[in-house]
N, C-alpha and C positions, 0 to 999 in steps of 0.2 A: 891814371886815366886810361893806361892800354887795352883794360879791357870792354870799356864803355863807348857805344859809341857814339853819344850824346851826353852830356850830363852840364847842368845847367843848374848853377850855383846863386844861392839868396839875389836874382833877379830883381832888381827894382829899376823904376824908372818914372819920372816925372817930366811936365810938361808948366813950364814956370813956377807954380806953385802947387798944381797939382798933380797925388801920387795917381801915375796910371795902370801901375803894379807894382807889389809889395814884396819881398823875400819869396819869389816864388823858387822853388824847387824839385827838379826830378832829375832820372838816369833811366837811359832807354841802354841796354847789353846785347839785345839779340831782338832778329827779325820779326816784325808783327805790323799790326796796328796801332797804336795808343791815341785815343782820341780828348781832343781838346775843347773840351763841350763850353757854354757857358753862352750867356746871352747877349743880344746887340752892345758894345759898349764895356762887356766885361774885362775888356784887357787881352784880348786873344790876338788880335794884328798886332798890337806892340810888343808881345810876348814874338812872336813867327819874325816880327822886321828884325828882333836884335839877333834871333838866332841866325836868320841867311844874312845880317852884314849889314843891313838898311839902315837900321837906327846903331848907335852906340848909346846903350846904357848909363844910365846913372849910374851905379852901385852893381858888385853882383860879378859873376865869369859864366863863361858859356865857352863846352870844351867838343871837340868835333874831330871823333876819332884821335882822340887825346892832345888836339891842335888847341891852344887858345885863341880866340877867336878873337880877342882885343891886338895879342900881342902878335899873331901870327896869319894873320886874315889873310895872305893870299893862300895858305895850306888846307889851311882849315877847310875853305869854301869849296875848293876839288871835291869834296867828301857830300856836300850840298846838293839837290834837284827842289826845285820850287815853283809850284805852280800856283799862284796868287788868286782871288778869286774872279778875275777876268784874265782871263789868259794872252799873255802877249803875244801873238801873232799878226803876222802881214799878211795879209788879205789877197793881195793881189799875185803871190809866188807859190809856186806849187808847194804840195809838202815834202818827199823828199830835199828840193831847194831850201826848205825853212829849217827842217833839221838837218841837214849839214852844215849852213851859217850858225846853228847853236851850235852844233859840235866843236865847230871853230870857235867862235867864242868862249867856249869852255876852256879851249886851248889842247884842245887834244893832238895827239901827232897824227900829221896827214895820213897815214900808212891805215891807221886807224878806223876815221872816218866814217870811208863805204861800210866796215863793216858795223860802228857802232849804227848808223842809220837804220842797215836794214835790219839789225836787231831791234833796236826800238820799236819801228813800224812794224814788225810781226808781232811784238810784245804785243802792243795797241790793236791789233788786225787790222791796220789800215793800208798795206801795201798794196792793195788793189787801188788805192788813191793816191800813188805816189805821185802820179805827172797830174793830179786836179788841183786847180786853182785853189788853195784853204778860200775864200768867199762863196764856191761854190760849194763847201759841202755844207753837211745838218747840222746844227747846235752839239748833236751829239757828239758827231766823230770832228767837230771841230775843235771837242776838250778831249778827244783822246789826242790829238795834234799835241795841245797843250802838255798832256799827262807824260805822251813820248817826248818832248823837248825836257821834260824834265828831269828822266831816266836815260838820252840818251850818251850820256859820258858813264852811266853805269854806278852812282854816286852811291855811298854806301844809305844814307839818309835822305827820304823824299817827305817834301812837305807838301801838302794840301791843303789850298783855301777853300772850302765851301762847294767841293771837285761838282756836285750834284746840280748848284744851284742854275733854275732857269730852264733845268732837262724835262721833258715829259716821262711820266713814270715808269713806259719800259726802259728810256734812257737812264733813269736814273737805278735800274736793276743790271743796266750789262756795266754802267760804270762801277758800280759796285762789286760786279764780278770782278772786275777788271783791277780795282783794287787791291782784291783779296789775292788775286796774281799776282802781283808787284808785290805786296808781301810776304811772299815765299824767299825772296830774295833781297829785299830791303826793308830796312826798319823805314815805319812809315807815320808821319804824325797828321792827323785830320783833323781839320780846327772843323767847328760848325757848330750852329744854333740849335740843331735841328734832333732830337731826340730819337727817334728811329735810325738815324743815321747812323749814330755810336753802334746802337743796338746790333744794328745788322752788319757790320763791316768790324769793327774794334774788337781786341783782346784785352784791356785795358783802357780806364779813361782818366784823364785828369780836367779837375771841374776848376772854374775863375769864374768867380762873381766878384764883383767890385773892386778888381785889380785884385784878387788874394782866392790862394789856391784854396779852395774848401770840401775838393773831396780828392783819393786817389785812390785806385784801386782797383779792382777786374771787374770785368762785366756782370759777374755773378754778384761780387760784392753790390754794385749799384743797383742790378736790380732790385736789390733787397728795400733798397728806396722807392721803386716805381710799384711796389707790390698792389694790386688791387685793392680799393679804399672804399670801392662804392658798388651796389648791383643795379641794374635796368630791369625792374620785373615786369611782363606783363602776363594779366588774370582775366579772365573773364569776368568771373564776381568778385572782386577783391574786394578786402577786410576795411576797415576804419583803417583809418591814418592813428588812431590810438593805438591800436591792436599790432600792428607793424613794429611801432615803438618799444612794446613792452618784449618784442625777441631779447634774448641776450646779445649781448656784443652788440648791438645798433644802436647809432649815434644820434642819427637825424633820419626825418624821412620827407619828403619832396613828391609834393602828386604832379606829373605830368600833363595827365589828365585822365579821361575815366578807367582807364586800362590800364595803362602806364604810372609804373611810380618808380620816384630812385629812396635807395633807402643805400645809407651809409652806416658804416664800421666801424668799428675799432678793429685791431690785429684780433684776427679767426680764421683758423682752420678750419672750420665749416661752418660759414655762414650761408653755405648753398645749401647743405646738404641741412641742417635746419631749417629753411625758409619752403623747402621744397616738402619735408618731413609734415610742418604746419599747411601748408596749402592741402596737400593730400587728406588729411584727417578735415581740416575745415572746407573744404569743397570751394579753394578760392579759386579753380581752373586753371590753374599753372602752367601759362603758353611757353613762355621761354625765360631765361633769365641768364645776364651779361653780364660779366665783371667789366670793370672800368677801372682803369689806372688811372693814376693822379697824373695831370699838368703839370708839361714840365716846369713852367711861374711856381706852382707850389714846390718843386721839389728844389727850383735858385731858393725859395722861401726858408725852407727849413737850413738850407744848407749856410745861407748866409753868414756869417760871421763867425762859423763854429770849423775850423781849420779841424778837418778830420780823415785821419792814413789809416784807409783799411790796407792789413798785410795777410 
């Protein structure tokens, strides 16, 4: 296990009668991102509870910088930063104050401390809010509050629940930076629902749908799932809805309405450069035309039940 610094063995767990995950398994070795995609309900907090120590497991080991986690849980956990998806912070104490009471509670040695703080708070750039009240700051820098208590004992592995959720969208572009930071230096695991989110932030992801791991693999590999399935045409004069049909590779076609049509795929390399090739020669005035990825529902859809390791 020395050289892993996560690895989390045929996982399962159940809640009276029901399995709430199945044999899941991976090994995170070196610093990134590895996101833990998967939808409301999939199994992703009871996966995150047994790894920081919340839950104990039915079945299964979970190793932590080579610590077992059942047998040796106060070691193990040093190695742990967690930020849940409401961030526990007190409201009413400045943030320097809140992350030094975490530092202590980590159990750091006092000598320590000052310095792990004000590493954190530069990490995060919030040291210009060290003596603000956390209630008075923004949603935003009130999860980098959260992100720094999480980093600041320096832990080799940081987990994140949902780090984005509730931010407005440049918030949720500098957290993301902010991320991708913390990843230079800690391996980093990101639960979330939320499909862009892997995209932009992850070097890997691993998918749970219905307690049971069903995909793993780099971000290229996945895209290969979210590949483009459908186009947005709009024409001027466009064709029959028959004539749209008879292209090669098009599966279906969808009038929007009198401009506007969606026409779907099969896998093709050029189904633009076709569609555009026919407007041209038939004079259907070919304004613009969009690919569309598939929903991330279709892609829990397809992946559902079929446990698949791309390497």
């Amino acid at each position: 296990m020395e050289n892993s610094i996560v690895k989390v063995e045929h996982l399962s767990h159940r809640y009276n009668v029901q399995w709430a995950i199945q044999d899941i398994n991976f090994e995170i070795k070196e610093k990134g991102v590895l996101g833990l995609l998967g939808s409301n309900g999939a199994g992703k907090s009871t996966t995150m509870n047994i790894i920081c120590g919340v839950l104990n497991q039915t079945a299964g080991e979970v190793y932590l910088n080579g610590y077992n986690l059942r047998t040796n849980p106060v070691e193990a956990k040093r190695h742990i930063g967690f930020l849940p998806q409401k961030a526990p912070l007190y409201p009413d104490i400045t943030v320097e104050e809140y992350l030094t009471y975490c530092a202590f509670l980590r159990q750091m040695p006092q000598k320590e401390v000052s310095i792990a703080v004000e590493r954190a708070m530069k990490r995060c750039d919030i040291s210009h809010f060290r003596h603000r009240v956390i209630s008075n700051l923004s949603g935003g820098y009130q999860q980098r509050v959260g992100i720094a208590q999480a980093i600041v004992h320096n832990p080799k592995f940081v987990i994140l629940d949902e780090p984005t959720n509730g931010l407005d969208p440049n918030q949720i572009v500098e957290i993301r930076y902010l991320i991708k930071e913390i990843a230079a230096d800690h391996a980093v695991l990101l639960s979330t629902h939320i499909l862009p989110e892997v995209q932009a932030t992850c070097n890997n992801i691993q998918m749970i749908e219905h307690g049971k791991l069903v995909f793993a693999g780099t971000i290229d590999d996945f895209n290969n799932y979210v590949a483009p399935s459908s186009v947005i045409l709009t024409m001027d004069t466009p064709p029959s809805m028959s004539m749209l049909q008879t292209i090669e590779d098009v599966s279906a076609v969808e009038k929007i309405d009198d401009y506007h049509y969606r026409v779907h795929f099969n896998a093709s390399n050029n189904i633009s450069e076709k569609i555009v090739q026919l407007s041209v020669s038939n004079n259907w005035g070919l304004k613009e035309i969009t690919l569309e990825r598939q929903s991330l529902d279709n892609i829990f859809a397809q992946l559902s039940g079929k446990i698949k390791t791309l390497k």
